[in-house]
Backbone bond lengths (Angstrom), bond angles and torsions (degrees), N, CA, C in turn:
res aa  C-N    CA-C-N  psi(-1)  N-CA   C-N-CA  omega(-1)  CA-C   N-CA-C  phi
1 X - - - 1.468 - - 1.520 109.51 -
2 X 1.220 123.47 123.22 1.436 131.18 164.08 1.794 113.98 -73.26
3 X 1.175 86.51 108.08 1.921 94.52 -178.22 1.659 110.19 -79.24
4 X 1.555 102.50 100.01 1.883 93.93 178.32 1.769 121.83 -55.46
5 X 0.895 138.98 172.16 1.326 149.32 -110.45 1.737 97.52 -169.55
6 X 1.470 94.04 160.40 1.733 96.37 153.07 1.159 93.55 -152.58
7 X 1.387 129.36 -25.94 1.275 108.66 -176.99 1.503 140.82 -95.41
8 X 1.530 93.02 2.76 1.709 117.99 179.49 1.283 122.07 -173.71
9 X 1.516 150.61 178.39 1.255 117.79 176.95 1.656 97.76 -79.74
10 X 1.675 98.76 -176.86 1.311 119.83 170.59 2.002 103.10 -78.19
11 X 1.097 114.37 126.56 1.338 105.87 176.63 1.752 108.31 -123.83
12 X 0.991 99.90 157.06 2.095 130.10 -149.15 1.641 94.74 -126.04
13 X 1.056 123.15 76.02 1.781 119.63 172.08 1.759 100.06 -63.22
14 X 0.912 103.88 134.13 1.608 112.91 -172.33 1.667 128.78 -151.56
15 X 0.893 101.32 121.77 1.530 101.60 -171.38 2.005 127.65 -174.70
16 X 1.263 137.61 -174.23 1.048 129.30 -168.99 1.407 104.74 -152.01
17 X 2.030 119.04 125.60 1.149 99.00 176.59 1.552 114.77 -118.14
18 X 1.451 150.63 -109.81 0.885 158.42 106.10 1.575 142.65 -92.08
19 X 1.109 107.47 178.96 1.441 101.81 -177.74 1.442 127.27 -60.07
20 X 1.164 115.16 -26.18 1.687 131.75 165.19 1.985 117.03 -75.71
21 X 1.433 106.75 -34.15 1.240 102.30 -172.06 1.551 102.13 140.10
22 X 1.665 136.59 -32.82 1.250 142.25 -147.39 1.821 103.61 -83.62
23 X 0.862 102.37 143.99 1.782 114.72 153.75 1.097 148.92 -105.94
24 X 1.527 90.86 18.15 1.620 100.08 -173.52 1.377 93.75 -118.54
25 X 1.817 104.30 153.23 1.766 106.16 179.68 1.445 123.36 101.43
26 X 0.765 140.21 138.72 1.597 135.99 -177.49 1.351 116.99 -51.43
27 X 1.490 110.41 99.56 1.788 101.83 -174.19 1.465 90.74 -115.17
28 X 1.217 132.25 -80.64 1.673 133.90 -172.35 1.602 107.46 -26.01
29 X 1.233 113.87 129.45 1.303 131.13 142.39 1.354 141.68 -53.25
30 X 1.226 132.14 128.58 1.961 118.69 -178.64 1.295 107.16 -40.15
31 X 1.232 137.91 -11.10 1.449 123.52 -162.83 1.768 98.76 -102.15
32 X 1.472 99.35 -25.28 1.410 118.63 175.33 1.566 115.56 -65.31
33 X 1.181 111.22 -59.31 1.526 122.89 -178.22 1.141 104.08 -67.85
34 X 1.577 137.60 -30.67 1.638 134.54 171.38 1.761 91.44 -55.59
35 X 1.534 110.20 -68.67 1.915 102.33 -165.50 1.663 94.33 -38.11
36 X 1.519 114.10 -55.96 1.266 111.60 -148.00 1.539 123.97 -44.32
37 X 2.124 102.99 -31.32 1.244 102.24 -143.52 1.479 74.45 -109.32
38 X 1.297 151.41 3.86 1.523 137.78 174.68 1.332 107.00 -82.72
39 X 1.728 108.27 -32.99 1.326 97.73 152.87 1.106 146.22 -79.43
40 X 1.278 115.51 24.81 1.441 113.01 -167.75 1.888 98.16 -113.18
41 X 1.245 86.51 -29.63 1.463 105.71 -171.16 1.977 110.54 -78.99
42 X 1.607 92.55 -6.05 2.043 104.91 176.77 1.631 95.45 -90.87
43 X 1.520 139.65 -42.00 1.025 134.04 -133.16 1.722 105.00 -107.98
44 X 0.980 121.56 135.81 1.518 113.64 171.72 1.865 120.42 -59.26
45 X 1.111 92.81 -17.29 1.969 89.58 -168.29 1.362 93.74 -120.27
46 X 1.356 144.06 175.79 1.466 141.23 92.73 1.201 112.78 -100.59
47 X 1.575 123.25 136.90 1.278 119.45 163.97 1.494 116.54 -113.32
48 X 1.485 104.58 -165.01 1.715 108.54 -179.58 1.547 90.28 -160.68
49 X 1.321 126.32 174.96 1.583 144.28 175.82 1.685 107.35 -102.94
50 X 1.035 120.87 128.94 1.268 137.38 -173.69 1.770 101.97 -38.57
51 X 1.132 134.32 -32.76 0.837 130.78 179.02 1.852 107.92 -76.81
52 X 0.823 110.07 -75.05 1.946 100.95 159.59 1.058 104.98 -29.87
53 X 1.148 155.56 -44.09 1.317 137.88 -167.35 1.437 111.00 -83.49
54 X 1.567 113.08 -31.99 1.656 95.40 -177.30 1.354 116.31 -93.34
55 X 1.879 123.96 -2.22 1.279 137.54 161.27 1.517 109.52 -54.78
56 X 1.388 94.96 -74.58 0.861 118.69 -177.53 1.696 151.60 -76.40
57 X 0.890 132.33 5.01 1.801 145.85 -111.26 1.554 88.40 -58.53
58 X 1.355 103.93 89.07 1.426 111.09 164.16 1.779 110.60 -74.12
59 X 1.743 108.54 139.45 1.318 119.64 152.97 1.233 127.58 -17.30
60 X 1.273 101.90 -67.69 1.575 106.23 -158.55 1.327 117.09 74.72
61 X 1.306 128.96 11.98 1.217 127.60 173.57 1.537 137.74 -119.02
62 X 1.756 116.01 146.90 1.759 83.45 177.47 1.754 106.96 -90.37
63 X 1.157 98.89 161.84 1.730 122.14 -160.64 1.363 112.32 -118.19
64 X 1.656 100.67 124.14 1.796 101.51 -172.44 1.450 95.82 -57.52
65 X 1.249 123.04 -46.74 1.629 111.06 -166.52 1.188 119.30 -53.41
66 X 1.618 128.80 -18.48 0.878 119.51 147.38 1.765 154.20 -96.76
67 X 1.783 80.77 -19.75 1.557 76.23 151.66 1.894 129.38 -97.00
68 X 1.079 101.00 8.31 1.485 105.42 176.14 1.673 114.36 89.67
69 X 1.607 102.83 -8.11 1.153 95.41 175.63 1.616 99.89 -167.58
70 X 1.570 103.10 168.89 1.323 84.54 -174.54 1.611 132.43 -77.73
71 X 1.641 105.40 149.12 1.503 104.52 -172.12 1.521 125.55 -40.30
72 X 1.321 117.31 161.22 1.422 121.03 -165.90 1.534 89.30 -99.01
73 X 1.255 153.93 -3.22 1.363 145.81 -154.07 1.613 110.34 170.57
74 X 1.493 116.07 146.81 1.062 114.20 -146.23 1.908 96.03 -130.17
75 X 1.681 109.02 56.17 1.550 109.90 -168.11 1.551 122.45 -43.44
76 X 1.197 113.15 152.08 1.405 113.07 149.77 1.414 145.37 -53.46
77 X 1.027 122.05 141.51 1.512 121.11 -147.95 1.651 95.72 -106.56
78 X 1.586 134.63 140.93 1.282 137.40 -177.20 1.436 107.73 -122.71
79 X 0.740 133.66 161.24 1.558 155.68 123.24 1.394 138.32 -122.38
80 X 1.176 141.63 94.15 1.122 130.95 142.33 1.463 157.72 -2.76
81 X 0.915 100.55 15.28 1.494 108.09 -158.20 1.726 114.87 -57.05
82 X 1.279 125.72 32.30 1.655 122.33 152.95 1.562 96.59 46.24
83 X 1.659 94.86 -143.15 1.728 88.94 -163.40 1.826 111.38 -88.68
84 X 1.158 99.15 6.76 1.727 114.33 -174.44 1.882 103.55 -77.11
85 X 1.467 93.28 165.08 1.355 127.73 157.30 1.104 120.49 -96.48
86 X 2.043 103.10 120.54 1.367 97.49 167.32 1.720 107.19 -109.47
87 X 1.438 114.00 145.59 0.748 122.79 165.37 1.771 130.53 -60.61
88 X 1.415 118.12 98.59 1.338 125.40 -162.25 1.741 110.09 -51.78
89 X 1.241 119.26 -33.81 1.562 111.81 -171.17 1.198 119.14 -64.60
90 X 1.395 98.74 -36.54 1.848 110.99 168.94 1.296 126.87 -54.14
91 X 1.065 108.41 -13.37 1.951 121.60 -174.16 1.419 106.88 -84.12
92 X 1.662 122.06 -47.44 1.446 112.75 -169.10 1.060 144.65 40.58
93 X 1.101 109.37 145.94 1.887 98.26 169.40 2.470 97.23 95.58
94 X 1.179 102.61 -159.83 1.123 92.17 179.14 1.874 96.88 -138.37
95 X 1.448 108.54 -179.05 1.695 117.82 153.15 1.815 86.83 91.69
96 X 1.286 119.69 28.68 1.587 126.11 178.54 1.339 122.32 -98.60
97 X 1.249 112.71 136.86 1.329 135.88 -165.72 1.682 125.40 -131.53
98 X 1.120 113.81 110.92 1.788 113.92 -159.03 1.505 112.87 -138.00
99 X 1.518 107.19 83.91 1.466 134.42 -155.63 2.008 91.56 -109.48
100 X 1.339 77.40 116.15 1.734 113.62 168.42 1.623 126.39 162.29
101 X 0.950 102.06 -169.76 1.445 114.97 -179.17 1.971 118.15 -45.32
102 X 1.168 113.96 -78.59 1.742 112.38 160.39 1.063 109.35 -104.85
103 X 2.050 99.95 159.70 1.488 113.79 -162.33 1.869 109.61 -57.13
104 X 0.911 107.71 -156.24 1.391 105.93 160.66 1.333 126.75 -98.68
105 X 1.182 138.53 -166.88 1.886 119.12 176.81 1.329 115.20 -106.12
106 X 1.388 120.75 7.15 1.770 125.19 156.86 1.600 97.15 -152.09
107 X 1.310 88.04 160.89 1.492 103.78 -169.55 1.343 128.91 -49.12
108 X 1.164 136.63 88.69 1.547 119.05 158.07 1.491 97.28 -126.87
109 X 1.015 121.30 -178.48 1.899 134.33 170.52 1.158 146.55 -51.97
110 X 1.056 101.82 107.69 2.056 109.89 -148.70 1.248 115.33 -108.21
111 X 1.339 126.30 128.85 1.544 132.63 -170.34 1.418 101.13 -103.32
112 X 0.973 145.41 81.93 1.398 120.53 172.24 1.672 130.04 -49.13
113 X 1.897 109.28 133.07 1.697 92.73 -177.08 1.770 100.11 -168.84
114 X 1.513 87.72 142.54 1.541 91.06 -178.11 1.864 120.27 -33.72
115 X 1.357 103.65 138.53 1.899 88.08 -167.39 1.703 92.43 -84.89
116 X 0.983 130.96 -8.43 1.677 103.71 174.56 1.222 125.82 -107.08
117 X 1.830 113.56 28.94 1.420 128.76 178.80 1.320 127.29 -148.17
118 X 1.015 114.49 151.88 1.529 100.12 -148.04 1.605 80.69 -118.66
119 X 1.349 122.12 -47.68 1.816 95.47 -174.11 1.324 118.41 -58.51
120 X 1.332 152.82 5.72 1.236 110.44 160.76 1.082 123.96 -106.90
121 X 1.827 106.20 -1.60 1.949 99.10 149.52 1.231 116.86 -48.35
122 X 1.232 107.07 -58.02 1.842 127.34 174.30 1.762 109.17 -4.77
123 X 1.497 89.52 -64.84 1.326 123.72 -166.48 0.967 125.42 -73.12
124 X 1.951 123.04 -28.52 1.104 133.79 134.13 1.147 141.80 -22.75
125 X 1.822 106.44 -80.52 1.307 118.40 147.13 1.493 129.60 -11.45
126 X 1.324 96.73 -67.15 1.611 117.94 -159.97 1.825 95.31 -47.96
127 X 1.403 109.73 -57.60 1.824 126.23 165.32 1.028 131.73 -10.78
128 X 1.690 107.80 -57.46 1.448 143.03 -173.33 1.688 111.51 -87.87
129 X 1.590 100.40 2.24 1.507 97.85 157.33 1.495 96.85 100.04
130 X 1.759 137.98 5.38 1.244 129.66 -172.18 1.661 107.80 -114.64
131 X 1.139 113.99 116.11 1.870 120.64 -155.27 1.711 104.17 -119.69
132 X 1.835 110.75 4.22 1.169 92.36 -174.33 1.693 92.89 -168.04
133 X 1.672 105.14 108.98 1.676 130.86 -172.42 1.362 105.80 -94.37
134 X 1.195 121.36 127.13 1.527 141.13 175.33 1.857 97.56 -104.10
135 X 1.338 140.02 60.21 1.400 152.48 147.61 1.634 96.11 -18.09
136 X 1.082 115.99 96.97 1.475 120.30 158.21 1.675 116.68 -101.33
137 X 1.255 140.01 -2.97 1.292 130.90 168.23 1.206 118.21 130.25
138 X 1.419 126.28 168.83 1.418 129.43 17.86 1.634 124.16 -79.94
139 X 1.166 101.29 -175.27 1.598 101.06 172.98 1.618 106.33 -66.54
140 X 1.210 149.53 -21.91 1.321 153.14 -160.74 2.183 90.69 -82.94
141 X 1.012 112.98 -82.71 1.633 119.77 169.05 1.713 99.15 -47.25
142 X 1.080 144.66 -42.86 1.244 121.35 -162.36 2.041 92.05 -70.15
143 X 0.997 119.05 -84.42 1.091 137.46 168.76 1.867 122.37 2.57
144 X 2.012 93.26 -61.07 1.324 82.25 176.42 1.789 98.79 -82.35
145 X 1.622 150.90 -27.36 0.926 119.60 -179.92 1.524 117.37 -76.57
146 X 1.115 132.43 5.41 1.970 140.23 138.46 1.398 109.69 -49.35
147 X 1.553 118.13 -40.20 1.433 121.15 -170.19 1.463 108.29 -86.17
148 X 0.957 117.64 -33.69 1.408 138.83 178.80 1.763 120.08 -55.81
149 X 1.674 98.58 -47.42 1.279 121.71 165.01 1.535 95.34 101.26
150 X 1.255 146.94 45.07 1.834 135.43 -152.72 1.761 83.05 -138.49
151 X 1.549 122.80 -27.74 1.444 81.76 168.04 0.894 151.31 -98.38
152 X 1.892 134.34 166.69 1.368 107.23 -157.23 1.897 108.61 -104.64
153 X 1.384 87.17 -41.28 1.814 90.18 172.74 1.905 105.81 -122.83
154 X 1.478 100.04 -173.19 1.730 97.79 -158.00 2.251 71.04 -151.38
155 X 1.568 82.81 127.47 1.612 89.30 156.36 1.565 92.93 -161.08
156 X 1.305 89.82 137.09 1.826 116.06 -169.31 1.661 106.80 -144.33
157 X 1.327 99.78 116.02 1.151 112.10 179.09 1.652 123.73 -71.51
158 X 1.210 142.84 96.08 1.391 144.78 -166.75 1.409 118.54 -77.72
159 X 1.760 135.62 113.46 1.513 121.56 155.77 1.139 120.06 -58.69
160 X 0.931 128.84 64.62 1.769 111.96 166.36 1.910 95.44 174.72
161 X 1.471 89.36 149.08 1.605 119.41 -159.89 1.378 91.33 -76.67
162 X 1.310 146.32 -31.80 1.258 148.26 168.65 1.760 134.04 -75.17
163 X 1.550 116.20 116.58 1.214 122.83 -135.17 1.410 88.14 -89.02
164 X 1.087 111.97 -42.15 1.606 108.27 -179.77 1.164 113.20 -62.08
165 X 1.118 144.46 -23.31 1.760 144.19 151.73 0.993 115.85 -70.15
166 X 1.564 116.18 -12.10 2.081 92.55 -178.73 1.131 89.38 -114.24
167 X 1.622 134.82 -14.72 1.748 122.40 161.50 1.799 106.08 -75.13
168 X 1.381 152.32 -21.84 1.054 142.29 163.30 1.466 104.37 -81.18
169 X 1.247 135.99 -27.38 1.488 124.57 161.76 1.223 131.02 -63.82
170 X 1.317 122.18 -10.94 1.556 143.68 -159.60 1.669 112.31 -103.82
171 X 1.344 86.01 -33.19 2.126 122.03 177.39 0.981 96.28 -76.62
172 X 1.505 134.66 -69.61 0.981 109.81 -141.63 2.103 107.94 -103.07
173 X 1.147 99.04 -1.20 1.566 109.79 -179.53 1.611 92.02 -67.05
174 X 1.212 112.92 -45.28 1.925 122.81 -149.16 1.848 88.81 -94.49
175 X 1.078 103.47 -22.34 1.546 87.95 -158.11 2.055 128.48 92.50
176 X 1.583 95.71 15.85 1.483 103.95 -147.78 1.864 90.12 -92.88
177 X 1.681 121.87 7.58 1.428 111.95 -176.76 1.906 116.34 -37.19
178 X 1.188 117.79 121.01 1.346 118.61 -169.06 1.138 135.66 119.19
179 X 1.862 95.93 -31.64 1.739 110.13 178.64 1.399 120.22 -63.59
180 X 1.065 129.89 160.77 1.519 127.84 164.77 1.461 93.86 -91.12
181 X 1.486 102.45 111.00 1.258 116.61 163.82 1.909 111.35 -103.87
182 X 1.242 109.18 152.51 1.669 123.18 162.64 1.093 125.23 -94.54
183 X 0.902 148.43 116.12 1.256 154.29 109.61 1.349 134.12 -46.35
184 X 1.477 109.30 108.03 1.688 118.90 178.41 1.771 110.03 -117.99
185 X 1.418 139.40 128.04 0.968 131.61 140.74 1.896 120.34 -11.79
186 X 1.403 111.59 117.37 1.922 107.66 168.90 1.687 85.89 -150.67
187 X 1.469 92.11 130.99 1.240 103.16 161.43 1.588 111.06 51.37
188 X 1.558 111.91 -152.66 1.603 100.73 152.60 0.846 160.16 -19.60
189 X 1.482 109.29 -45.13 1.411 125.51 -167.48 1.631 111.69 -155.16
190 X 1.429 130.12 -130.37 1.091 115.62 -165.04 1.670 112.30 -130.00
191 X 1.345 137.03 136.61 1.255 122.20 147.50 1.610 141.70 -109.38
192 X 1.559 92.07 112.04 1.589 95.37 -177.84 1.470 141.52 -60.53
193 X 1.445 124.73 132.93 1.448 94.21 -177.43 1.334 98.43 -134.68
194 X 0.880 123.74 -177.52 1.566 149.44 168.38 1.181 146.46 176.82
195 X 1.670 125.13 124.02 1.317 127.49 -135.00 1.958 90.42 -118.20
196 X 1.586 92.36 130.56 1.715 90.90 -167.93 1.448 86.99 -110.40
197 X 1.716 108.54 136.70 1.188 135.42 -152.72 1.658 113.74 -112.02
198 X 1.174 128.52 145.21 1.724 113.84 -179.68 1.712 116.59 -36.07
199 X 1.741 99.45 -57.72 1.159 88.93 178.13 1.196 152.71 -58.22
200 X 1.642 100.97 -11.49 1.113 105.99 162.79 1.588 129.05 -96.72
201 X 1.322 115.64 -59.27 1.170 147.17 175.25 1.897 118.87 -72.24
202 X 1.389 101.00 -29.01 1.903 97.17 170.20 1.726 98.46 95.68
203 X 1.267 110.14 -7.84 1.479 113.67 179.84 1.679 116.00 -78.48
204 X 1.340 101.99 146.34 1.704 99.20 164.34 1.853 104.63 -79.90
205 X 1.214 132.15 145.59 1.565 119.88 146.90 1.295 122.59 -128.51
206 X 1.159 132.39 175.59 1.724 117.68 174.30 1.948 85.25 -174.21
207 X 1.005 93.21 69.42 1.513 105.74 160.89 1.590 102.13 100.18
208 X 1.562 107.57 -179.72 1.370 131.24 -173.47 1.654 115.52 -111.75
209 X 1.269 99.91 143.70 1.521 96.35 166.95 0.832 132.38 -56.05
């Protein structure tokens, strides 16, 4: 369940690592990339951190191939880009959003926002009609919005059949040593979650994505 908001969107930290700790390389499973992309296809945004984006130039999109058919919704695409420049040609496609400090260096859609904070992009967003963030990465953006306190749930996909490695892999990637993390059997390996609560975190929640 996506819990609406007023004061920012609802945000979904999300991601997949391996059995060692790494994120780079084929770790998710088809059964993985189906959860992945139904969620992508519930949430109004997905984003990534400027650094994922220039590794990586992720989509941002959900994908018939993975859901088997075509998507139900066609989200907005984020980046972060902190105090950097992103280069606009690289983005493509349309429904783009490029929240930080300077514009980008060709035209697409620019949020302006302090580069070492992420709520008042947040807060931006939230404005422009988007109430619910699917945070796909890197560890650099996952981290400071953990530090920040803005997210609301945590699902991380684990390689390995052993729960105590994909809850100490999950800790120590995020920095989360202490958290009550979950561990459930999916597929291969494991998916972690964890739902950060007022008392701890200052957040409202009322369920998981």
């Amino acid at each position: 369940m996506l819990t609406p908001r007023t004061d920012r969107p609802y945000l979904l930290l999300g991601g997949a690592i391996d059995a060692r700790g790494n994120i780079a390389g084929e770790i998710s499973t088809a059964d993985d990339w189906r959860r992945v992309h139904h969620i992508r296809e519930r949430v109004d945004a997905i984003a990534v951190g400027a650094g994922t984006f220039r590794i990586d130039r992720p989509r941002l999109i959900p994908r018939e191939e993975h859901l088997g058919r075509p998507p139900f919704s066609e989200p907005w695409r984020v980046v972060f880009a902190g105090h950097g420049r992103i280069d606009g040609d690289r983005l493509g496609g349309k429904g783009l959003l490029v929240v930080g400090e300077q514009p980008p260096a060709r035209a697409v859609a620019w949020l302006p926002a302090p580069p070492r904070e992420l709520l008042p992009g947040l807060q931006a967003l939230h404005r422009l009609g988007i109430h619910s963030i699917l945070l796909e990465g890197g560890p650099t953006v996952w981290r400071a919005a953990l530090a920040e306190r803005v997210v609301d749930d945590l699902e991380m996909y684990v390689a390995t059949r052993d729960a105590d490695v994909a809850r100490r892999n999950v800790a120590t990637l995020l920095n989360l040593q202490g958290h009550a993390l979950q561990a459930c059997p999916f597929t291969s390996g494991h998916l972690v979650t964890a739902a950060f609560n007022p008392a701890q975190l200052g957040h409202h929640h009322e369920g998981a994505a």
